[in-house]
C-alpha positions, 0 to 999 in steps of 0.5 A: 855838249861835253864827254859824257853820255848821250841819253836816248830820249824822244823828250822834246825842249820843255819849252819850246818843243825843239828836239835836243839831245839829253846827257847823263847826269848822274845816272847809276844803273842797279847801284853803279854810277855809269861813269864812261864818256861817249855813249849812248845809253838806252834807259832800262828800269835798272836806272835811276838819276839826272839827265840834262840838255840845252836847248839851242833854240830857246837858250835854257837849260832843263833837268830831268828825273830819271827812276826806274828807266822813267823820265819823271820831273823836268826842272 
């Protein structure tokens, strides 16, 4: 999906149920934007913003709310 940081989630396409993998879209842990590309990042409470995928299957793009290392809204 680009350069930026992969989200280790178990959060399946709201849609459609297909696996997808989810990227950082800023994302700050305790007060700092986590700005460097290419890593996988395990979500802690510390951690607040976005994180983003495409699903391949059903062709959509999904957001997510992240607070406090919770994956709370999927729009």
């Amino acid at each position: 999906m680009g350069a930026f940081n992969t989200i280790k989630s178990k959060t399946k396409c709201p849609n459609c149920n297909n696996p997808v993998e989810w990227q950082s879209k800023r994302l700050v842990y305790d007060g700092f934007l986590v700005e460097n590309a290419m890593q996988t990042i395990t979500l802690n409470r510390k951690m607040d913003g976005e994180m983003h995928t495409y699903c391949e299957n059903c062709k959509k793009s999904f957001d997510v709310t992240i607070a406090k290392g919770k994956e709370k809204r999927i729009k």
